[in-house]
N, C-alpha and C positions, 0 to 999 in steps of 0.2 A: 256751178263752180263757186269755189269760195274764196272770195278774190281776198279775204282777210288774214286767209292762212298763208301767203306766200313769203317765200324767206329767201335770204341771198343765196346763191349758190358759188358762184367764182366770178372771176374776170379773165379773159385771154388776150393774149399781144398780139398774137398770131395765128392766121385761119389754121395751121398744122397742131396748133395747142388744143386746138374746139374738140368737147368729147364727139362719141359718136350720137347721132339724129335716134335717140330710141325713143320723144316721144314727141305730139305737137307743138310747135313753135309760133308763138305769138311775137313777130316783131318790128321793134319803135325805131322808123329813120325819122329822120331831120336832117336839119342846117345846125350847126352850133350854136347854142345858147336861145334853140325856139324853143324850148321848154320842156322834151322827152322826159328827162327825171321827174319834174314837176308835175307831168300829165301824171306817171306811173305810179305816185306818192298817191296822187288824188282818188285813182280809179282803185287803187290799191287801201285805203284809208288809212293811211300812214304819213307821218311826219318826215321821217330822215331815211326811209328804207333805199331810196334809189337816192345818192348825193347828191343835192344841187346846189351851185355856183353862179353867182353872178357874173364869173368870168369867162367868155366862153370859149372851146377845147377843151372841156376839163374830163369831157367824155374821152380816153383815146382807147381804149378798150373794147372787146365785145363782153357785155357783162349780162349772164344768167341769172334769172330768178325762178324757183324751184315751187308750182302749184300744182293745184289737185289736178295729176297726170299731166301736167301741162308746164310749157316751161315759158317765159315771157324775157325776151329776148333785148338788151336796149344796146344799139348798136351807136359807134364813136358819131358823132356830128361830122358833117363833113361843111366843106367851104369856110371855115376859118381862116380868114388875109394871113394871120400872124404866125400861121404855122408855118415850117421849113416845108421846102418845097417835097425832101425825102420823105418828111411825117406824113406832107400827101397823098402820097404816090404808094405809103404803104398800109394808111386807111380805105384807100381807094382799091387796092388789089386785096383787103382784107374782106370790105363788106362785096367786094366782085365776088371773091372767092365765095363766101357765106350761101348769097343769094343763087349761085350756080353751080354747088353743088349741091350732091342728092340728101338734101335735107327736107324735112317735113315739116313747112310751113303755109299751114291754110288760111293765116293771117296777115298786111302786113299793116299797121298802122301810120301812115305817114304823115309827118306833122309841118304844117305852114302859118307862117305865123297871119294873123287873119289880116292883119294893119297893112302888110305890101303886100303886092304881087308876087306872084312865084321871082325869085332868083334862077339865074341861070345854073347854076347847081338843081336847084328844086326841080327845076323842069327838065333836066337828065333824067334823074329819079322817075319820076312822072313816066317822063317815054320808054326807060327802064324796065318799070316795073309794067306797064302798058305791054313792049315787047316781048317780055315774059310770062304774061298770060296769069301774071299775080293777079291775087284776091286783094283791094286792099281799100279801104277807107282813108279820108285825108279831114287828120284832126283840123280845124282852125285856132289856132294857138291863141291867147293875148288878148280873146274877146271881151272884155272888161273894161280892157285902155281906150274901148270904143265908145262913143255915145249915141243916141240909137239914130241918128243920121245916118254918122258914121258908119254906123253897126248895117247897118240899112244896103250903103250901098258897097261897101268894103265884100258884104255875102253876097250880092249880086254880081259882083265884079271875078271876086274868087271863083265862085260857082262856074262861070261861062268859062274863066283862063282854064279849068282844073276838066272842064266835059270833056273834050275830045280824049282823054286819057285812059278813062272805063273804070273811075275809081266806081266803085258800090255805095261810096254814101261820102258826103261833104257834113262836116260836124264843125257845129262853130261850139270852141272849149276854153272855158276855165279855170287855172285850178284854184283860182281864191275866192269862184262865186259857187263853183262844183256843174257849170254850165258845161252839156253833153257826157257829164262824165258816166250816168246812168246807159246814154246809147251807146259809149264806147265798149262799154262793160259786156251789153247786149248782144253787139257783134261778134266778141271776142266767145264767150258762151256759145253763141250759136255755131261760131265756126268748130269750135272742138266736140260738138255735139256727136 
């Protein structure tokens, strides 16, 4: 696959807006402002193609990106404090909606930022996607801001919270050192294979 050639396709407000599932789906949850655009710019060799912000929510969209037969998916952030309780409730019934219906996603990439423990959002997802019988890898977000102590025991720690889940692989990533972005890549490839 050629992860250089991918271009925007749309944005959706609403699971009833999303076209239909015609081809594989590659897709980026998180928490708000762990870094999805960031990872998708890096793995993608691009500067500004997925928008990122230092403010976080700024994802509230399901937004498409159009690759070789393949479409990469970057879904709204969720557990933002400062969002209305309605904006919750309808990211929350949007990315429900996504992931349970009959959509073709052999992928999901789920992203934590490697510096804390899962959040209690993170670890819904987690059981989530565990209870659904997802394929999914869990990016480690922010491995940079770490020193290799840190770095040390932050992936030991993550690693044991994120086992009982059934992720396929624990990836400690950066997008400003380009750390894991080659294995992210690898996964994503091999699942549309």
């Amino acid at each position: 696959m050629r992860f250089d050639n991918v271009t925007y396709e749309a944005s959706y407000g609403t699971f009833k807006q999303l076209p239909k599932s015609d081809q594989p789906e590659i897709c980026f949850s998180g928490r708000s402002n762990v870094g999805k655009s960031s990872l998708l710019n890096k793995i993608l060799n691009r500067k500004q193609l997925a928008r990122v912000s230092s403010q976080p929510g700024k994802t509230i969209t399901i937004n498409f990106y159009q690759g070789d037969g393949i479409k990469l998916v970057d879904l709204p952030g969720y557990g933002y404090a400062k969002a209305s309780n309605a904006e919750k409730e309808r990211w929350g019934k949007m990315i429900n909606a996504y992931f349970t219906s009959d959509r073709n996603i052999p992928l999901v990439v789920q992203l934590i930022d490697m510096r804390h423990s899962p959040s209690k959002d993170d670890y819904q997802m987690l059981q989530f996607l565990n209870e659904t019988n997802a394929n999914f890898i869990v990016a480690l977000t922010k491995s940079d801001k770490l020193n290799k102590t840190q770095y040390r025991e932050a992936l030991g720690a993550r690693a044991s919270e994120i086992a009982p889940y059934g992720a396929v692989a624990v990836i400690p990533f950066s997008s400003k050192t380009g750390e894991g972005a080659e294995t992210v890549r690898q996964f994503i490839a091999n699942a549309v294979k």
